[in-house]
N, C-alpha and C positions, 0 to 999 in steps of 0.2 A: 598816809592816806592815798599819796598820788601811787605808791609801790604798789600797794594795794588792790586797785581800781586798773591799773597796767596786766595785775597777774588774772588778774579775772575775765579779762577781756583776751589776754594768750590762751587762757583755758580754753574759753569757748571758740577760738577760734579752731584750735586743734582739737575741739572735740568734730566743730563740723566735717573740717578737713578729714577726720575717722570715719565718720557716718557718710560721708562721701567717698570714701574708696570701698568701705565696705556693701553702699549699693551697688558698686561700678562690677564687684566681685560678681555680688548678685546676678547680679542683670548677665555677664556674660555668661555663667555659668548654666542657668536655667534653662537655656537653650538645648546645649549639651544633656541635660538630666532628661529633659522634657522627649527629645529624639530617642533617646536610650529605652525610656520607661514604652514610649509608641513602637518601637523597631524590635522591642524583643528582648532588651539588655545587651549582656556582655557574653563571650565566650573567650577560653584560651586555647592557644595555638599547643598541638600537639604531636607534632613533625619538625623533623630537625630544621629543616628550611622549606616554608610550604609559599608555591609560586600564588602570586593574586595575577588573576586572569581580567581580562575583559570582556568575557561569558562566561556561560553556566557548562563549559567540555573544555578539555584539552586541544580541541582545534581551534580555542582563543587566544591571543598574543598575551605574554606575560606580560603586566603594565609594573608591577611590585613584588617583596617577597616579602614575606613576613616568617618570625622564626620563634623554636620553642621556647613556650612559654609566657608569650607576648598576649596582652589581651587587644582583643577586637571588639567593635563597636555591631550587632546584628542589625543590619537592616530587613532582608527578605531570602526567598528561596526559588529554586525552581521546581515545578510541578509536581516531580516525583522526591522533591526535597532533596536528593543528594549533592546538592550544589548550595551554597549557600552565599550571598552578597552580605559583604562585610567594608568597614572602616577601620582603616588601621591606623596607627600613632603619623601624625603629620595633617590628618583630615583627606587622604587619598581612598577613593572606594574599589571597589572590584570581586569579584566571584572567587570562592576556593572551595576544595572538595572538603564536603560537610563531616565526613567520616576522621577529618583531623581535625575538629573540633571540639573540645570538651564547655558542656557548658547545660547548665540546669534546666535549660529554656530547650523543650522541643522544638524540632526546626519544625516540624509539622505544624506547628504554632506559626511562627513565622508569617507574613503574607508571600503570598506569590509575584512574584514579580519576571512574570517568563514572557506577558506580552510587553514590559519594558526592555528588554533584551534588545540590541540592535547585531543584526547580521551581520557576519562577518564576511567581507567582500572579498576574501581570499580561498572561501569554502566555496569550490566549484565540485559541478562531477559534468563528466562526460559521456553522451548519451550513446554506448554500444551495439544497440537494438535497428534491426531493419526502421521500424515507427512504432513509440510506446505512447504508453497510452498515459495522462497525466490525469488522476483521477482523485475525485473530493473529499475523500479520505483513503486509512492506509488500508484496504481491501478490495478485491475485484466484485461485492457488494454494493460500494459506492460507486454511483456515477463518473462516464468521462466529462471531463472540463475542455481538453485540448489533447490533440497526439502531437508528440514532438519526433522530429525525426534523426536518424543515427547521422554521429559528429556535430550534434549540437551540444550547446554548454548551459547547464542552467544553475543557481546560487542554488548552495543549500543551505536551508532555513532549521532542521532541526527532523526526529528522527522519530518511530514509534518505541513503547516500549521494548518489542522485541526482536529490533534492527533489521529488519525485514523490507520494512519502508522508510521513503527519506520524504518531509516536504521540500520541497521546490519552489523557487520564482524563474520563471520561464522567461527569456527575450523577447518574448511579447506581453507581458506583463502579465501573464496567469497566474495563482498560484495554486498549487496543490500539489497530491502524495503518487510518486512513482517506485516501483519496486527497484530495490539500490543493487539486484544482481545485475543486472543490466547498464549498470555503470562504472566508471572509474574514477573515484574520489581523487581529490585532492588533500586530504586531509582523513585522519583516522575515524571509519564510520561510530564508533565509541563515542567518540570525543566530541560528537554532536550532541545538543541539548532533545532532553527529551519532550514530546510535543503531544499533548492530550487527544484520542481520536477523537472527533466528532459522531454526533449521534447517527449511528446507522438510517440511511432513508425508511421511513415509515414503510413503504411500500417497493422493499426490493425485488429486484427481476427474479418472477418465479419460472422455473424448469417448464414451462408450455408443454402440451404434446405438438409430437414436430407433425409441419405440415409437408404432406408428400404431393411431387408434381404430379402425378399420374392416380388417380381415385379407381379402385376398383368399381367394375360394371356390373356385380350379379356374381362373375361365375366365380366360382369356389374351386379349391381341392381340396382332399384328404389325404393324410398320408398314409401308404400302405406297408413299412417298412419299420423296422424297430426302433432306428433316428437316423432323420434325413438331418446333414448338413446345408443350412442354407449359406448360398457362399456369396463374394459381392460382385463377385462377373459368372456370365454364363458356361464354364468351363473348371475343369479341376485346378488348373492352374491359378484359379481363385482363391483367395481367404476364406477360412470359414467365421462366420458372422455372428451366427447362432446354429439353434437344433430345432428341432421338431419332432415330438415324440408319436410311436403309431397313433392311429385315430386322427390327429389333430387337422382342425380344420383352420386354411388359411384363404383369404381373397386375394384372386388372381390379378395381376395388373398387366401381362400381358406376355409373348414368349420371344425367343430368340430363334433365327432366322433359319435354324435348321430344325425348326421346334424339338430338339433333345431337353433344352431346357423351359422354364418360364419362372418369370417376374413376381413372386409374390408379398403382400404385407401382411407380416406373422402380430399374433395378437399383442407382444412383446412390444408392439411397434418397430419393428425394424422391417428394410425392404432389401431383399436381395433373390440371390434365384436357385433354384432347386429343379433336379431332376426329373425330368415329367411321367420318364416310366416307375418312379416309385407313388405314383399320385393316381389317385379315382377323381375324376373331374365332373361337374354337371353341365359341361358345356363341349363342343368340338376343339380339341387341341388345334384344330387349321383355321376356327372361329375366332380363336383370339387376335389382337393385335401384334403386330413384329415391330420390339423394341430394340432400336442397335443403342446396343450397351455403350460404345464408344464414343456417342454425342448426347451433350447434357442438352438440355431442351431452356436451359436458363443459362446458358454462355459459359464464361469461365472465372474463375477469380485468383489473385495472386498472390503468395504466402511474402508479407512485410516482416516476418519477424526472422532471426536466426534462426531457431528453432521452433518447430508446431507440432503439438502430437494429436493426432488424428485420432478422436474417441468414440468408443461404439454406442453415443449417444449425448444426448446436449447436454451436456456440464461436468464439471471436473470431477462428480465421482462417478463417473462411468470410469472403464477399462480401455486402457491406449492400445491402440490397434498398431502405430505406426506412425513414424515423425517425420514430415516433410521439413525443408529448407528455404530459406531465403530466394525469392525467384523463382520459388516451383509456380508451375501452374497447375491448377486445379478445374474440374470438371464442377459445374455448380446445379444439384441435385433437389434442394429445396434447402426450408429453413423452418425453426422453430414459433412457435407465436408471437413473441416477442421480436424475432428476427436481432436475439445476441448469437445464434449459434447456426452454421449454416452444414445442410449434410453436402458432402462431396465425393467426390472420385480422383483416387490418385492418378498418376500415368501409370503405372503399374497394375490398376485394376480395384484397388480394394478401397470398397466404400464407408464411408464414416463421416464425422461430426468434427468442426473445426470453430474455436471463439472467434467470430464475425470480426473482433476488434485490429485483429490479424493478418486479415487479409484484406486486399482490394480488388 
């Protein structure tokens, strides 16, 4: 009876002792399940030895490696998905390219996790431009934030889709997207994570008709000639700007000092000057004003960039006339509505259209 009453009480003791490891099981394990089933599951490694990074590019430090055949734990992705953050065997995390991954679970699936990302403070670029211009997304559409000026250093945060632009955090705490020819990485422009534009301004800078210093007064010409070249100084040794075909009537702005030439603005909207003996005028050639070509009536402005091409009209799809340099000086002519685009005069004579952002 007492043997009895001993084994029954072993039993039950070792039954709780069972039912006590087996929730201990439990309990750790649902953890694990519960992450896996929220993260996305599982994926295997499909590279003979695939590095885990510390971002979403190859300009992140390898922190692991993981190798064929191995499974990983999915946690999330970066934006354009070809990065994917992963757990590998030890409970270590970290990024590897998603293209060595097999695994049933779309990473498009996945959550994004690109504003989790932390910068990497060894991704530098160096600013090679006279002053660029650091702007709120990766197009010259979006607004400027701040100009930064050549030999300064700013982080880079991450890149467009079509590596064209880079975002930036600036030494004074700005942040936004500058164009990365004008720079010198520190690290492989690839190898940056890709970064989502922002929604283009509602209301972006539109083309204005430019505004000219000098308003014509009444008097007119015609042109009497098959095509007059209108050029951007008073003399052949000018550019030519545009044409003007016989008949055409243009308003005078005024002549040059041995009145051979005069000043006029062609319906095209452009201003330059044309020969007076190919013109029927409704006014006195000695009635108009003498405009010296060689002084801007609005001072001067000075080219900040390496290079500026000077276009025969406000905005980049006009036709380049002519590329000044760093340090030139310019003759300042007028400017468009908006006052992004300013028309000028080279030292050389030939007049045109330069982005405002460029010069000072």
């Amino acid at each position: 009876m007492k043997i009895h009453t001993y084994s029954r009480k072993a039993f039950a003791v070792f039954l709780m002792a069972l039912l006590l490891i087996t929730a201990v099981n439990l309990v750790s394990a649902a953890p694990s399940q519960i992450e896996q089933a929220q993260a996305g599951g599982t994926a295997v490694v499909q590279a003979g030895t695939l590095n885990v990074r510390s971002g979403p590019g190859v300009a992140y430090s390898v922190t692991a490696i993981t190798r064929w055949g191995e499974t990983v734990t999915l946690l999330g992705r970066n934006s354009n998905s070809s990065w994917a953050k992963i757990r590998i065997a030890g409970g270590r995390e970290g990024w590897v390219n998603a293209s060595y991954l097999s695994t049933g679970t779309p990473i498009n699936n996945l959550p994004d996790l690109s504003s989790t990302v932390t910068p990497d403070q060894n991704a530098r670029a160096l600013i090679n431009e006279g002053m660029l211009n650091v702007r709120s997304g990766p197009g010259m559409v979006y607004p400027v934030v701040v100009a930064i000026g050549n030999g300064n250093y700013v982080q880079l945060l991450g890149r467009d889709a079509n590596s064209t632009w880079v975002k930036v955090l600036t030494h004074t705490g700005h942040q936004g997207w500058l164009n990365s020819v004008y720079t010198t990485m520190s690290v492989p422009l690839a190898g940056l994570p890709v970064i989502a534009a922002p929604p283009i301004p509602a209301t972006p800078i539109e083309p204005a008709q430019p505004v000219h210093p000098i308003e014509p007064s009444g008097a007119t010409a015609v042109v009497t000639t098959g095509m007059l070249n209108v050029r951007s100084g008073p003399s052949l040794a000018y550019s030519v700007i545009s044409y003007l075909p016989y008949g055409q009537s243009v308003g005078i702005l005024g002549r040059a000092a041995n009145s051979a030439w005069i000043k006029v603005h062609t319906p095209a909207g452009a201003t330059g000057w044309i020969n007076s003996d190919y013109t029927q005028m409704n006014t006195s050639l000695n009635a108009l004003p003498v405009i010296d070509s060689s002084v801007s009536p609005y001072g001067t402005v000075t080219v900040v960039s390496n290079g500026l091409n000077v276009r025969s009209g406000p905005g980049t799809n006009y036709t380049v006339l002519a590329g000044v340099y760093y340090g030139t000086t310019l003759s300042l002519m007028g400017q468009n509505a908006g006052g992004t685009w300013y028309q000028i005069q080279t030292p050389n004579g030939i007049v045109g259209w330069v982005n405002a952002a460029y010069v000072r």
